[in-house]
C-alpha positions as CSV (number, residue, x, y, z in Angstrom):
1,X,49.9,86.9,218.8
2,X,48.8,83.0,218.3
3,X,45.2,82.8,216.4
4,X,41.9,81.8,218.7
5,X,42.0,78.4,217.6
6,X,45.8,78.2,218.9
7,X,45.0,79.3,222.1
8,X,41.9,77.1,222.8
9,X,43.5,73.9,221.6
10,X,43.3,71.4,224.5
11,X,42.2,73.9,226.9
12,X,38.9,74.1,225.6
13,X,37.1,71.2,227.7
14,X,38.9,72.8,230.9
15,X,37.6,76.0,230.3
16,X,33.9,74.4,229.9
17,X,34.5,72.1,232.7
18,X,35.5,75.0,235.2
19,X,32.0,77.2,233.7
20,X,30.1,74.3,234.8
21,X,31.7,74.2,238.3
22,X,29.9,76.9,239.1
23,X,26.1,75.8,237.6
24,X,24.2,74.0,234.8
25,X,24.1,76.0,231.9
26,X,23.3,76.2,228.0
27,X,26.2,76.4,225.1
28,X,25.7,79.9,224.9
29,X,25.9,80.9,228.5
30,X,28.8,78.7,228.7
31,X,30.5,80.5,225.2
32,X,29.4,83.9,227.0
33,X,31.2,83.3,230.4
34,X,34.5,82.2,229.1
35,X,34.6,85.3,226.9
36,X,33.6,88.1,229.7
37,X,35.6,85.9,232.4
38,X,38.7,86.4,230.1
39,X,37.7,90.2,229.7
40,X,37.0,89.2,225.6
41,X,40.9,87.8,225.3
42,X,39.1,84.4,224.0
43,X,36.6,83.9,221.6
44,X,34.6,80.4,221.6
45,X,33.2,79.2,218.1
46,X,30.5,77.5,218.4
47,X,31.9,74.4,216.1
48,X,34.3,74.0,218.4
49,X,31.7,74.4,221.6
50,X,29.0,72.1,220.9
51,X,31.4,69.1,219.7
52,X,33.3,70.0,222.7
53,X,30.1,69.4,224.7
54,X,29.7,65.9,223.1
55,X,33.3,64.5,223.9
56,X,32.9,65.6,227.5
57,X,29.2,64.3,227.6
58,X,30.2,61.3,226.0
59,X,33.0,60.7,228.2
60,X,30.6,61.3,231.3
61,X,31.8,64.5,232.6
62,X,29.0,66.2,231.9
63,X,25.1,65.6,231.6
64,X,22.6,67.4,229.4
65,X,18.9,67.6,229.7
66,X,16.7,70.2,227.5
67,X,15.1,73.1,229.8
68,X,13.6,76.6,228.8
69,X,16.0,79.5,228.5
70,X,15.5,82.9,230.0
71,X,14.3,83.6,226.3
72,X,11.7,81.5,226.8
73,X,13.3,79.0,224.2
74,X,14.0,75.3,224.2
75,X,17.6,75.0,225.1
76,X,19.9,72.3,226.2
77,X,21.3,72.7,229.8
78,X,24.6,71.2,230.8
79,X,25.7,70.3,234.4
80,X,28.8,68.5,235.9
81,X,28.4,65.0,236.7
82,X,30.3,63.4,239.7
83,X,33.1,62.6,237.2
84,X,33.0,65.7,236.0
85,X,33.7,67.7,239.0
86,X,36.8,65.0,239.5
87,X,38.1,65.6,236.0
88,X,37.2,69.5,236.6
89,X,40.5,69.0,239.5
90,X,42.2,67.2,237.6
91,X,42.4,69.5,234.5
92,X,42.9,72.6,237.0
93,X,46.2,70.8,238.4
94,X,47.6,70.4,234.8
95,X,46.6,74.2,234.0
96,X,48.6,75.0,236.7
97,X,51.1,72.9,236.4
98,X,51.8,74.1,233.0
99,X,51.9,77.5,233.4
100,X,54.1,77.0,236.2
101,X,56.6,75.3,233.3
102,X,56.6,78.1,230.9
103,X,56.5,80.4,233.4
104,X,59.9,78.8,234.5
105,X,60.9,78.9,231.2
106,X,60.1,82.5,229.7
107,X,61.7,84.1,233.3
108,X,64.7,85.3,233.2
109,X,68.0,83.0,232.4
């Protein structure tokens, strides 16, 4: 079985991408979803998350502004830009597009 890091490589600005299509939210509500929305499979470190955040932030996919949490703490809160949700479709289409590949390939001969 490949390690967690192996099976987040590249995917993990999809996976955050896709959380966000669905609402703003904070590093740790993003971390959480992926891991009960893959039933635990996947396991997001959070040195991998919150540079992860930047890059996508950076590259204008996502905005951030700072909010209170439901724990009544300072938190930031991330949301989709316009880009984002474009680049959101676009990662989708390579997921899919890939797994339709290996899929070809690990069928039968």
């Amino acid at each position: 079985m490949p390690k967690q890091a192996d099976l987040l490589q590249g995917t993990l600005n999809m996976l955050i991408l896709q959380v966000l299509s669905c609402g703003k939210a904070n590093g740790y509500e993003i971390a959480k979803t992926i891991e009960q929305r893959s039933e635990e499979a996947l396991q997001v470190d959070h040195g991998s998350l919150y540079p992860a955040l930047r890059r996508l932030e950076a590259n204008g996919w996502i905005k951030a502004a700072w909010q209170i949490s439901s724990t009544n703490r300072q938190a930031r809160y991330y949301a989709l830009t316009a880009a984002g949700r474009k680049q959101a479709g676009v990662e989708r289409s390579r997921w899919q597009a890939a797994v339709l590949a290996v899929t070809r390939i690990m069928g039968p001969a």
